[in-house]
Each structure stands twice: as C-alpha cells, then as structure tokens.
C-alpha positions as a Markdown table, in Angstrom:
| # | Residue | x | y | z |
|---|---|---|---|---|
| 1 | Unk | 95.5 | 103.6 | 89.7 |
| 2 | Unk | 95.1 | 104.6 | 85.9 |
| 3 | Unk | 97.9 | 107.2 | 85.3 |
| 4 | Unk | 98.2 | 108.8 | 82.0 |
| 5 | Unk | 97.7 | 111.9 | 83.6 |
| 6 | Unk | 100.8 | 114.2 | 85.3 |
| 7 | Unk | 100.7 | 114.6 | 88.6 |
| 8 | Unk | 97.7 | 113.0 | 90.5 |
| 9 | Unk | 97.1 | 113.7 | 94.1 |
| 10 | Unk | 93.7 | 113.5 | 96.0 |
| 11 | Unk | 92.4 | 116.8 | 96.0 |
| 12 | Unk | 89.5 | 118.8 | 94.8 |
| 13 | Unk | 88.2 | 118.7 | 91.3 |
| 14 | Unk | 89.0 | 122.2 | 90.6 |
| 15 | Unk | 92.5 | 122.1 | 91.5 |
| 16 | Unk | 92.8 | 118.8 | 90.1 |
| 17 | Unk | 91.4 | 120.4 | 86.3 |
| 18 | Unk | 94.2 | 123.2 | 87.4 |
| 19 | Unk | 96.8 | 120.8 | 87.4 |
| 20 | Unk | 96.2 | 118.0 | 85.3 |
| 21 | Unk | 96.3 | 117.7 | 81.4 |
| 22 | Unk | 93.8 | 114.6 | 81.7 |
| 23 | Unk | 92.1 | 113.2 | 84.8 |
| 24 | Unk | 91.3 | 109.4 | 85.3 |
| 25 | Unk | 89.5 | 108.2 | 88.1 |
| 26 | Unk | 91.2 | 107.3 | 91.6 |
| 27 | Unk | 92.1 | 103.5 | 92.5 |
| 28 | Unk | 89.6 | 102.4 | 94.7 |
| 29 | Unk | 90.6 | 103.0 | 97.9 |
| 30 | Unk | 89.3 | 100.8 | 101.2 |
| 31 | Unk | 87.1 | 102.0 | 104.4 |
| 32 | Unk | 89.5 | 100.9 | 106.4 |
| 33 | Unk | 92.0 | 103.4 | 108.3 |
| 34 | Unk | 95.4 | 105.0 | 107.2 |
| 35 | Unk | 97.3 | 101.6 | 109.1 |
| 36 | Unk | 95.3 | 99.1 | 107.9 |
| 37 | Unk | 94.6 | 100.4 | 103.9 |
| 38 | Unk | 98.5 | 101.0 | 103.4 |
| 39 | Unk | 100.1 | 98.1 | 105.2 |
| 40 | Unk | 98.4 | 94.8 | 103.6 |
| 41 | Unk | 98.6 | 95.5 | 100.3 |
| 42 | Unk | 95.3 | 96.6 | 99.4 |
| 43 | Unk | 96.3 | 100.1 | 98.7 |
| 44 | Unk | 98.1 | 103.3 | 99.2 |
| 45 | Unk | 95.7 | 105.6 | 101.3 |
| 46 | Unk | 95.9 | 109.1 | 99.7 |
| 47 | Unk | 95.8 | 112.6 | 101.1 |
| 48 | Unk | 96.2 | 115.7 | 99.8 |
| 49 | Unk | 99.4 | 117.6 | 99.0 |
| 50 | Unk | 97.9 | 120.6 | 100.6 |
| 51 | Unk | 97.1 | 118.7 | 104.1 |
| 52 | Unk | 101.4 | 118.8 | 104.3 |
| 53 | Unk | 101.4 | 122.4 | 103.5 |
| 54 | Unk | 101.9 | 122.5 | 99.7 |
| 55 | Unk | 99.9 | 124.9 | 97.3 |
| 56 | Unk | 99.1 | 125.0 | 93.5 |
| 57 | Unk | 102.3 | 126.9 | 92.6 |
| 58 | Unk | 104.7 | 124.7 | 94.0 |
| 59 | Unk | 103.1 | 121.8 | 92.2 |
| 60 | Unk | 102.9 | 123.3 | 88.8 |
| 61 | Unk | 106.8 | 124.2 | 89.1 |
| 62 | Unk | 108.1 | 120.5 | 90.3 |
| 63 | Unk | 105.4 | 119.4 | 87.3 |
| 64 | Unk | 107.3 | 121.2 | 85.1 |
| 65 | Unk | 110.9 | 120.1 | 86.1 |
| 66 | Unk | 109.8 | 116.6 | 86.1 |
| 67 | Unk | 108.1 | 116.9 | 82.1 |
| 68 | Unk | 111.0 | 119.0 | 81.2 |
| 69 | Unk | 113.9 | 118.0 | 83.1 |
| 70 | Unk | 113.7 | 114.3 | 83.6 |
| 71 | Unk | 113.3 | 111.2 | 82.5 |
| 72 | Unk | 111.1 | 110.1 | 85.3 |
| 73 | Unk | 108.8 | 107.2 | 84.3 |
| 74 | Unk | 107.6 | 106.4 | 87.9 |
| 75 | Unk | 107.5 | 108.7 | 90.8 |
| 76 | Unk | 105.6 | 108.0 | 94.2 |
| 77 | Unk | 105.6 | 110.4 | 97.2 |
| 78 | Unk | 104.9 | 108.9 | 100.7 |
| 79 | Unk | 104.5 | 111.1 | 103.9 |
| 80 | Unk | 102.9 | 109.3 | 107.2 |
| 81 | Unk | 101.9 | 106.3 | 105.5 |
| 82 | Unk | 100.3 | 108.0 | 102.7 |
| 83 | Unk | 100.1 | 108.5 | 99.1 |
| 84 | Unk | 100.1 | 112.1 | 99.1 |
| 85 | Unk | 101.2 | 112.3 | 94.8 |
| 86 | Unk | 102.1 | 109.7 | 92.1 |
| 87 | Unk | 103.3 | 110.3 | 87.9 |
| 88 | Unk | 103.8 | 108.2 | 85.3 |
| 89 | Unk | 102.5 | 104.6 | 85.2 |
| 90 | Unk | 103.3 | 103.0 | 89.3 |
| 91 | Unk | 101.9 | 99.9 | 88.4 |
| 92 | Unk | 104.5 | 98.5 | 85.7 |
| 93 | Unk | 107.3 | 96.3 | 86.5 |
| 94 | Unk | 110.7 | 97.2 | 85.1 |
| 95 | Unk | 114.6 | 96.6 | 86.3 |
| 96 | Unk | 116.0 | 98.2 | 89.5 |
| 97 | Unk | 119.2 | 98.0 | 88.8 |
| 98 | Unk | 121.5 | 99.1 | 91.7 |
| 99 | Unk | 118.9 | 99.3 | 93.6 |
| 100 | Unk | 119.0 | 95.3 | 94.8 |
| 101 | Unk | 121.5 | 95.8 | 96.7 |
| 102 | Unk | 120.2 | 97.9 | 99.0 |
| 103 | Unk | 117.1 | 95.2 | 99.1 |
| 104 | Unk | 119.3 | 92.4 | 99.9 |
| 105 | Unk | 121.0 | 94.1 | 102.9 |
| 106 | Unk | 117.1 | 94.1 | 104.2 |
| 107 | Unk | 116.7 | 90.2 | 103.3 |
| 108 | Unk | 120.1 | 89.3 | 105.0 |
| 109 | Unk | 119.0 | 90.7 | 108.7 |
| 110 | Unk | 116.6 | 87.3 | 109.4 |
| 111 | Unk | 119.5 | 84.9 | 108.8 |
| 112 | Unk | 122.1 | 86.8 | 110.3 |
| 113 | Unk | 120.0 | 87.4 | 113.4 |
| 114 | Unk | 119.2 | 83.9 | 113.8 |
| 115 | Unk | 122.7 | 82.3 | 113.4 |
| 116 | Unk | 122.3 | 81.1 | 109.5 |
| 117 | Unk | 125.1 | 83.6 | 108.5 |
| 118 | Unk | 128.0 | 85.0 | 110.3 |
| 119 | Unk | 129.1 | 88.3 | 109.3 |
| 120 | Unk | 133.0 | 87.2 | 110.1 |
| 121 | Unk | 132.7 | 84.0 | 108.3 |
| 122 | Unk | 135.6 | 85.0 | 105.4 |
| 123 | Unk | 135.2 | 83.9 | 101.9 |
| 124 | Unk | 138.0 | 81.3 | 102.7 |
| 125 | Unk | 136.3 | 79.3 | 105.2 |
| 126 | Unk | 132.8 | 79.3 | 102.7 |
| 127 | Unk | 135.2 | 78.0 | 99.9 |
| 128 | Unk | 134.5 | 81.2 | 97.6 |
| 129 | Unk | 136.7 | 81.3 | 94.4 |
| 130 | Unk | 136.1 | 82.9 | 91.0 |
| 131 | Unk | 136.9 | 82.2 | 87.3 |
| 132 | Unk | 140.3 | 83.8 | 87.8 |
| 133 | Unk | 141.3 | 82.5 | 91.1 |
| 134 | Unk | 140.7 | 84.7 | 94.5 |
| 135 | Unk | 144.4 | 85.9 | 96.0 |
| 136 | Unk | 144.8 | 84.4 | 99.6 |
| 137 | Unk | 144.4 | 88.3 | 101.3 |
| 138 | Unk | 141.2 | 88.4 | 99.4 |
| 139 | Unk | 140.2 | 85.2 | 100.4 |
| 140 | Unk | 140.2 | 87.1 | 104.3 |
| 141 | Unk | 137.7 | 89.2 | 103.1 |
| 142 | Unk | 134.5 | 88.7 | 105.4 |
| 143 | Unk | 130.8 | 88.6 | 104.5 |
| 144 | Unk | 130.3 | 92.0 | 106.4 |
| 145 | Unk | 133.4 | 93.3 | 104.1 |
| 146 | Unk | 131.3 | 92.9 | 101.2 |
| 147 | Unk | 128.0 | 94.4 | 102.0 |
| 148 | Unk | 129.6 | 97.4 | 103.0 |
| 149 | Unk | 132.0 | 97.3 | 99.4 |
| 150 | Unk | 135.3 | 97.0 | 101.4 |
| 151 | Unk | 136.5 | 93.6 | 100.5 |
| 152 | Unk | 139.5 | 94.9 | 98.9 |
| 153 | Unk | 138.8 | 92.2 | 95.9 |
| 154 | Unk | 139.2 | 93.3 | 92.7 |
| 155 | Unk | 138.5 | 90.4 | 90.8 |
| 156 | Unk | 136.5 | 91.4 | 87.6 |
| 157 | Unk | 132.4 | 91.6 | 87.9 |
| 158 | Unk | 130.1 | 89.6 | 85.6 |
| 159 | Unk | 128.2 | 93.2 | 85.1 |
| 160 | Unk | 129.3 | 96.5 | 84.6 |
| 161 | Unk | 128.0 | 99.5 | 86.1 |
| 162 | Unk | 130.7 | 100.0 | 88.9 |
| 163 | Unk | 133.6 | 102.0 | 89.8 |
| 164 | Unk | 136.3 | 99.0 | 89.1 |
| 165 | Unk | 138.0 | 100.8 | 87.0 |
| 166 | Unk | 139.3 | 103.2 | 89.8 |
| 167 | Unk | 140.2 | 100.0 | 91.1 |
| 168 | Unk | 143.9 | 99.6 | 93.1 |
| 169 | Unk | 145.9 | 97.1 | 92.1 |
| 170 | Unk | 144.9 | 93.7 | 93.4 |
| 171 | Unk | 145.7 | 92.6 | 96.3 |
| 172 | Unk | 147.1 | 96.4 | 97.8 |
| 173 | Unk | 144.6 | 96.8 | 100.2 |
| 174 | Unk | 143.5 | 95.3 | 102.8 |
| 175 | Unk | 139.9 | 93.6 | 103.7 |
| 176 | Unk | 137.6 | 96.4 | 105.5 |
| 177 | Unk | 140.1 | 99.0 | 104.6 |
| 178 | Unk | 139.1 | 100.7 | 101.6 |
| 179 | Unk | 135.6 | 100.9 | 100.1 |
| 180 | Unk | 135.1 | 100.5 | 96.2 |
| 181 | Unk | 131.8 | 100.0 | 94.9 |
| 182 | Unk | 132.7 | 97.2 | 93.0 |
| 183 | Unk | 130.0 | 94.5 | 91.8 |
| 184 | Unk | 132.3 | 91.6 | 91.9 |
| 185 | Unk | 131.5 | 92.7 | 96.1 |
| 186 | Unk | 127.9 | 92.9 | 95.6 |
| 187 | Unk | 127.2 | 90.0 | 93.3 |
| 188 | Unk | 129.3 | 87.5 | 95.7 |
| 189 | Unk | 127.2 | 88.5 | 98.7 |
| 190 | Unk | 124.4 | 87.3 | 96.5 |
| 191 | Unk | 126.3 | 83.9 | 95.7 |
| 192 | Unk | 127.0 | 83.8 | 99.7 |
| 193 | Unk | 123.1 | 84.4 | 100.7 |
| 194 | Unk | 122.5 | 81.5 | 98.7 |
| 195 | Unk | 125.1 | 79.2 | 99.6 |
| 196 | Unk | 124.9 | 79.8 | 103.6 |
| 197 | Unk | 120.9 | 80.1 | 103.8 |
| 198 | Unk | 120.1 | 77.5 | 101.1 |
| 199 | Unk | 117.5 | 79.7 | 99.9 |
| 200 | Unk | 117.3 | 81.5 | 96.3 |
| 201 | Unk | 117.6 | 85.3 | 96.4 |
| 202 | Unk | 113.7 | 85.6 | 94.8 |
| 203 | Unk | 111.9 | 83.1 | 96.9 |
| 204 | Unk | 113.6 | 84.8 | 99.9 |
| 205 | Unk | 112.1 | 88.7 | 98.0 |
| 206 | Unk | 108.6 | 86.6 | 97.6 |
| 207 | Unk | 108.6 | 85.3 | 101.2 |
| 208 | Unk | 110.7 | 87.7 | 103.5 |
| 209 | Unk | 109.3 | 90.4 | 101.7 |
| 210 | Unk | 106.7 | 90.9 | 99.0 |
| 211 | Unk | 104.3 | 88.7 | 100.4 |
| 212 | Unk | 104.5 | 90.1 | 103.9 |
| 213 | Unk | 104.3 | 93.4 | 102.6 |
| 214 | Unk | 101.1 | 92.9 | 100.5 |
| 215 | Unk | 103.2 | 94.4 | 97.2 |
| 216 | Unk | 100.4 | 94.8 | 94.7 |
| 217 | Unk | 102.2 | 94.1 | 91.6 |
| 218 | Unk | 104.7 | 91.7 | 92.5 |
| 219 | Unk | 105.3 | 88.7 | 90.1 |
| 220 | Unk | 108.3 | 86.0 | 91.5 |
| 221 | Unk | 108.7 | 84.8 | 87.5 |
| 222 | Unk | 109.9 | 88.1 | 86.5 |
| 223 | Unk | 112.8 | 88.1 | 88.4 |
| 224 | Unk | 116.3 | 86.8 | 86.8 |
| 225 | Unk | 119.5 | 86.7 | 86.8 |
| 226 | Unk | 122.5 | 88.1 | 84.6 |
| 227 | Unk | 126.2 | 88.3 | 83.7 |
| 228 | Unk | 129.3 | 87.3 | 82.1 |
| 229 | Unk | 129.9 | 83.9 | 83.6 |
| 230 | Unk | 133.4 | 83.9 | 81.8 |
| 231 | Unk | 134.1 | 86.8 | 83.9 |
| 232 | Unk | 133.1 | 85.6 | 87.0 |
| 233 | Unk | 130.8 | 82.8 | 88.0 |
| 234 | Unk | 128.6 | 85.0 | 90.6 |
| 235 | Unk | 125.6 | 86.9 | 88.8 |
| 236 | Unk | 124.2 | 89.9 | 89.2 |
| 237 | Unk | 120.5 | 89.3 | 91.0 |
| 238 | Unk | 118.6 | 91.9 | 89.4 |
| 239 | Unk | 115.2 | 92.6 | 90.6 |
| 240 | Unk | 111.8 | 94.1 | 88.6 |
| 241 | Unk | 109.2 | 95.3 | 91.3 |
| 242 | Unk | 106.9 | 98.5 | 90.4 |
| 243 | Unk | 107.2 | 102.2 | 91.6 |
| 244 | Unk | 104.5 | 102.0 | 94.6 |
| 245 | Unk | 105.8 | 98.4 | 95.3 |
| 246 | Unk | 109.2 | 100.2 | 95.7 |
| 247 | Unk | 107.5 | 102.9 | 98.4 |
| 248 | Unk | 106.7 | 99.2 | 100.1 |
| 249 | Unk | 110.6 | 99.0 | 100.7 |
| 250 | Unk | 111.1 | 102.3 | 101.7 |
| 251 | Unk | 108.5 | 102.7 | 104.0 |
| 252 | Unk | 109.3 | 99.4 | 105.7 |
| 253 | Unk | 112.6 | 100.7 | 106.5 |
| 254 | Unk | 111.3 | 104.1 | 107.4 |
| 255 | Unk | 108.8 | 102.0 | 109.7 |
| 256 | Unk | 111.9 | 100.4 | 111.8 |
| 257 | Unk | 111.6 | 97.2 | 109.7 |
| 258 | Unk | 108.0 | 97.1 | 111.3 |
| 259 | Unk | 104.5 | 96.3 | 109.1 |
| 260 | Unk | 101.1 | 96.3 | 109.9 |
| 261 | Unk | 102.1 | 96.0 | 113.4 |
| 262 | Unk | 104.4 | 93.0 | 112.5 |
| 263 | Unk | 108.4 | 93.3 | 112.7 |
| 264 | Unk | 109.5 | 91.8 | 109.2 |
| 265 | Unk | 113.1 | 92.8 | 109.7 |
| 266 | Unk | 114.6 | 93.8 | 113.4 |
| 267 | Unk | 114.7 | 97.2 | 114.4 |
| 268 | Unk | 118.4 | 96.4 | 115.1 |
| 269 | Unk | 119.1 | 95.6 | 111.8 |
| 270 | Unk | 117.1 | 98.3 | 109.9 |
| 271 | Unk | 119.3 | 100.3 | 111.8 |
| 272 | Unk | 122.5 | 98.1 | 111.4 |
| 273 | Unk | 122.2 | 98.6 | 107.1 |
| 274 | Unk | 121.6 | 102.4 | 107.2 |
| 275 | Unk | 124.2 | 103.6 | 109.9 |
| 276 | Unk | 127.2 | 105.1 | 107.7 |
| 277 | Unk | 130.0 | 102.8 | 107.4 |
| 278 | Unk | 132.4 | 104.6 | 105.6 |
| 279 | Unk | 132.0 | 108.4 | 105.5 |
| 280 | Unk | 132.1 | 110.8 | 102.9 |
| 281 | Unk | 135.5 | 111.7 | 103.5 |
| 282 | Unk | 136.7 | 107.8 | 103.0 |
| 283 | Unk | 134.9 | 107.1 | 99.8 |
| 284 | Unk | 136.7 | 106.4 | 96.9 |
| 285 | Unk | 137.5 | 106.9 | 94.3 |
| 286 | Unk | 138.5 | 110.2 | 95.7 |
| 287 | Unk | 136.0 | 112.3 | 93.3 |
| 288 | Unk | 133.0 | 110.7 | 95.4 |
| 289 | Unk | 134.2 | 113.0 | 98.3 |
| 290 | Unk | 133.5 | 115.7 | 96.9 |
| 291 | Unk | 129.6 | 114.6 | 96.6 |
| 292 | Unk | 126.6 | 114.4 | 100.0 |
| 293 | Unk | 126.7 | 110.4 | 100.5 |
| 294 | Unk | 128.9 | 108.1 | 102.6 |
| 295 | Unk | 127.7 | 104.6 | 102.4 |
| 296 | Unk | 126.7 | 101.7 | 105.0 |
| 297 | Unk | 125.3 | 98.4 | 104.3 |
| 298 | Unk | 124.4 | 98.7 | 100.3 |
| 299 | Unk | 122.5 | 102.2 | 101.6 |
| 300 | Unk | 123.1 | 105.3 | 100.5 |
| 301 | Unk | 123.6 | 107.3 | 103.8 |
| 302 | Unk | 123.6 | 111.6 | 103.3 |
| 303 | Unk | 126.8 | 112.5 | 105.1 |
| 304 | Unk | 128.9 | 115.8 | 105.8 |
| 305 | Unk | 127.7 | 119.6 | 105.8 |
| 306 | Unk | 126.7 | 120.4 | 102.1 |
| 307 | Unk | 123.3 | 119.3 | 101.6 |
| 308 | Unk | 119.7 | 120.6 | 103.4 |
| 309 | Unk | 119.4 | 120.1 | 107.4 |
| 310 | Unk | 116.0 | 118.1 | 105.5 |
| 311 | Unk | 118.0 | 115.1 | 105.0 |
| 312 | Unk | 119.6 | 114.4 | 108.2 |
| 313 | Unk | 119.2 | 111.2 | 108.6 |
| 314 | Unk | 118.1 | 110.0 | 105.0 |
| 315 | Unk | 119.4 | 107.5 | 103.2 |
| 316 | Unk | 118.6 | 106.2 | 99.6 |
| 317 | Unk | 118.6 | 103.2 | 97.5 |
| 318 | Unk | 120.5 | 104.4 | 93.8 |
| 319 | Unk | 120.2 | 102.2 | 90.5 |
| 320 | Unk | 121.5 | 102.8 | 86.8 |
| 321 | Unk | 119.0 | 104.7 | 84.6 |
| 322 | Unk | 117.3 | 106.7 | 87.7 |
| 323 | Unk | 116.0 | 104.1 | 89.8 |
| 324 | Unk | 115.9 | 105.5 | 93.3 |
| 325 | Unk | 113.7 | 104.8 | 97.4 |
| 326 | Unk | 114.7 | 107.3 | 99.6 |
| 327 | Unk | 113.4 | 107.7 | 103.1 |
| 328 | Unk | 113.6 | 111.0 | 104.9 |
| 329 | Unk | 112.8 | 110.8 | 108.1 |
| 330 | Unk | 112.6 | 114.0 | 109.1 |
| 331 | Unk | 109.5 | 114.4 | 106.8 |
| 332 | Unk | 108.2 | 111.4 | 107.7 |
| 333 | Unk | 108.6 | 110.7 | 104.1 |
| 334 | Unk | 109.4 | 108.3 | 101.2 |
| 335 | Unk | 110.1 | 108.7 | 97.6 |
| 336 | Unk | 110.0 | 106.1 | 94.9 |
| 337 | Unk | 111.3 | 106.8 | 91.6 |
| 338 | Unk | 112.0 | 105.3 | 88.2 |
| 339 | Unk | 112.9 | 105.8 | 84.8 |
| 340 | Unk | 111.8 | 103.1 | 82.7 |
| 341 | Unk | 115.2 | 101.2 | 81.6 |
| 342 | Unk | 114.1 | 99.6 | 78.7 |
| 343 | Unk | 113.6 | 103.2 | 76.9 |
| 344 | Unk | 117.6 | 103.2 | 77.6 |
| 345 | Unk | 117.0 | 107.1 | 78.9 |
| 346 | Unk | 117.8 | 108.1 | 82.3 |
| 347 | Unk | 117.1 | 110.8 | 85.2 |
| 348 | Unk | 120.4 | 111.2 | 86.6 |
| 349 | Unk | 121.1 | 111.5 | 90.7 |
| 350 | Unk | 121.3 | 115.7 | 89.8 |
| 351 | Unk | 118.0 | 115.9 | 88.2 |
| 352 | Unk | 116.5 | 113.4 | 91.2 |
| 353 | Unk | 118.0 | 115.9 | 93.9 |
| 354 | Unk | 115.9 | 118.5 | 92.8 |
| 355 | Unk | 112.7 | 116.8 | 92.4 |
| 356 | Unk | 113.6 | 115.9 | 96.3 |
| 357 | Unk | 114.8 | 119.2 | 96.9 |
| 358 | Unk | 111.0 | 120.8 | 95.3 |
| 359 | Unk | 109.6 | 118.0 | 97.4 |
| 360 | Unk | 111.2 | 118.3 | 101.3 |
| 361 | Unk | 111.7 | 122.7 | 101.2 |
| 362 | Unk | 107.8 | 123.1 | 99.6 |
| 363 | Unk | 107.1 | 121.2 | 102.8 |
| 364 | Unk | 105.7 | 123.0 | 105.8 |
C-alpha cells in the first residue's frame, strides 16, 4: 500500500477527499475472505472505520494529534482481523528496539514445551559467565528469572536503554525476588535460546515466525546484532520487521498463538508470557508504580485501577524511540506503531496512550 497520504482507511471517495491531503490507490487486495486474505501473508483485508462505529470527526482529531503531536512514522490499526486504518509508510523496515523482547518470549514457547529448554535450568548448570565474572547467588538465577527481569544480576549490559542505573547493589537480592528491567537479563536469555536450542535467534524469527505468518516485508539479512562486548559478551538481538509485519505479532498473540487455523505458538504459552508476573505495585524502581503496567514474560501487562476499563486485559510490546504492538482484547483489536529510529525523534509512551486512548473510547 502506497502511503504518502495521512490517514488511509477503506471508505468512500468523498470522505476519503474529506480526510486525506493526497490519495493513492489501495494495495490490491484478494477475493478471498477476511481468514484467508489476512492470515497467509497476501494481505491485510480492509474495512471501514465507520463499520466499528467511528465518524469523520473523530478521525480528523486523532489526524491531527498524530501530525502535531507525535512522531509516529508507522501506525496500523487491527480490529477482527482487519485493516481498518494505516499512516506513514507500513512497508519499510526499521529497528524495534525493546520491542524483541517481547518477540522472543513468543519464539521460546516451542522449545520449552517440547523439553529443549527448562525454565529452572539456572545459569550455573548452563555454564553462563560474563566479562566481569557472575557472583555465585547470581549464578542461581533461572531461565524463567530472566524473562520475567528478576534475576537479581546486575552485571553491566552490552546496550543501554535500561533502568540499571536504579540498580541495588549486586548481589542484595535474591533470584525471582525483585524485577529490574535490566538488559544484561534480556540479552542473556538471548545467549541462552541459542546455546540450549542450537538455533540462531533470526533463523528461529524466519522459521517459527515470519514465514508461518506470511510477513510481507520480512528480509532474514537485515537482522543483526549489537553491543559492547567489553562490557559483556551477550548482545543485544535487535530486530527490523515493518509496521503491518508488526500487526502480524500482535494479532498472532491476540489469535491465542493460532494462524490461519494453524497453532504456531500454544495457547498455553500465549497465555503463559502475557499473564502479569510482577504487579504494578512490585515494579521497580519505585517511580514505575506510580504508572498503568506490571510486567510478565517480556509483555507489558496494563495493571491496577488508573487506566480505561478498555484495556483490561491488554498488554503491549514497548521499544526506544516509539516502537510499540499492543493487543486489546476487549476491542478485538491491535495496534502497531513506529517512529522511524534512524530520524533519532521519538513518540513517547504519553503521546502513544492517547493515540490508543482516540482509538479504543471513539469505538462503539
């Protein structure tokens, strides 16, 4: 789909001249039904904001927000199945930042389901070390302690982007005590997927995932690693995939881990990763508690009494710069967003919130 325009949802021409500073044709779209056209890879299926209750008004205001008071590159809305509105250029790969870890919670249900990994396996018994030596209580750190951030290890990350310096002092907290998003957590269950499966993190996103999924724009050479191996020898796995490839992950979790009548990930573990682990009132550093999200396997889970009864239920994938797939099940609904990295601009999680909040109350 060609999108210089603003917003472009399937609609009538009038309302689309309304709307739109500059129209360009459709991507063209198959004969085949909504199940079919948006889960193998073909294409979204479109329908029309107003089918889901939305009018001219509404759209013209979240229009507005998003050219005025964002950064967003990339945005994709997904109710039923459906492309019912996508900005900015979908199509383009870019970095995801953050947003990988939340993928690679997804790509560790196969192997743990069928025996390759053991969630209770500690790092001691794999032989995990680092560049500055692991203390023995962190070596009792399990695989499940870090992809839920509560490994108490406080070693130092190849990457930045974390909240290690709120750290505690090493070594004062025990494993599965005390989350912390910390990379060095995030980037070592990377290094573990590896090491246990035998498989590199990209061929397991090509295979597990983008090919089963039918992503449009997904390209396995684009994909690298990065970080300070003097710092610690366990990279960050970054990942590039494009805005409606990033609906793809959304709506697969949204679907039960289920895809064009196939179940790519168990319905057990789609449910394992996005069930809250640590509750708003646990996170840390203690400023985080005062915010919507507790957290569960690398997702985002909404949590406590301060945000709209829409969300119950939601959870979200969050990366650096304003990369961002939420699902909200109670719409029935998926958002993919992005703000182009390279341009070294960003749409913080405020700014996102309201484009969600325009999105979910405009509902019917």
């Amino acid at each position: 789909m060609n999108t210089k325009s603003l917003f472009h949802t399937n609609r009538v021409v009038m309302l689309l001249a309304i709307l739109l500073s500059a129209c360009t044709p459709p991507e063209q779209q198959t004969d085949s039904n909504s199940e079919e056209s948006s889960e193998t890879g073909l294409a979204w299926e479109e329908a029309s904001f107003e089918a889901y209750g939305y009018d001219e008004r509404e759209l013209r205001e979240m229009q507005q927000f998003v050219v005025d008071s964002s950064r967003t590159t990339g945005l994709v809305v997904i109710i039923d199945g459906k492309m019912v509105l996508d900005y900015g250029d979908i199509e383009e790969l870019s970095y995801l930042a953050s947003c990988r870890k939340s993928i690679l919670a997804m790509l560790y249900g196969k192997y743990v389901e069928n025996g390759t990994i053991d969630l209770n396996k500690t790092l001691a018994e794999m032989g995990m070390d680092d560049v500055q030596g692991l203390m023995d209580i962190e070596k009792t750190a399990t695989i499940d302690h870090l992809i839920t951030a509560r490994s108490g290890v406080y070693h130092p990350a190849s990457n930045s982007g974390d909240n290690s310096a709120d750290a505690p002092p090493r070594g004062s907290q025990s494993p599965g005590t005390y989350l912390l998003y910390n990379n060095w957590d995030f980037n070592a269950a990377g290094a573990v997927f590896e090491q246990e499966t035998g498989i590199n993190i990209y061929d397991a996103l090509q295979n597990d995932l983008a090919i089963p999924l039918g992503m449009q724009d997904f390209d396995r050479s684009a994909q690298r690693k990065s970080g300070d191996t003097t710092r610690s020898r366990n990279k960050a796995y970054h990942i590039w995939l494009s805005t409606r490839d990033m609906a793809k992950i959304g709506q697969l979790m949204l679907n039960d881990g289920k895809w064009n009548g196939k179940q790519i990930i168990s319905e057990d573990w789609a449910n394992k990763i996005r069930s809250l682990v640590t509750p708003v009132e646990e996170m840390n550093p203690t400023r985080m508690r005062d915010g919507d999200f507790g957290y569960g396997y690398m997702w985002w889970i909404w949590d406590g009494d301060k945000h709209l009864p829409d969300y119950e239920g939601a959870y979200t994938a969050r990366g650096a710069w304003g990369q961002y797939i939420t699902v909200i099940p109670k719409h029935n609904m998926v958002v993919a967003h992005k703000t182009k990295a390279e341009y070294r601009r960003s749409t913080g999680w405020r700014q996102y919130q309201r484009i969600l909040d325009m999105i979910v109350t405009y509902k019917d």
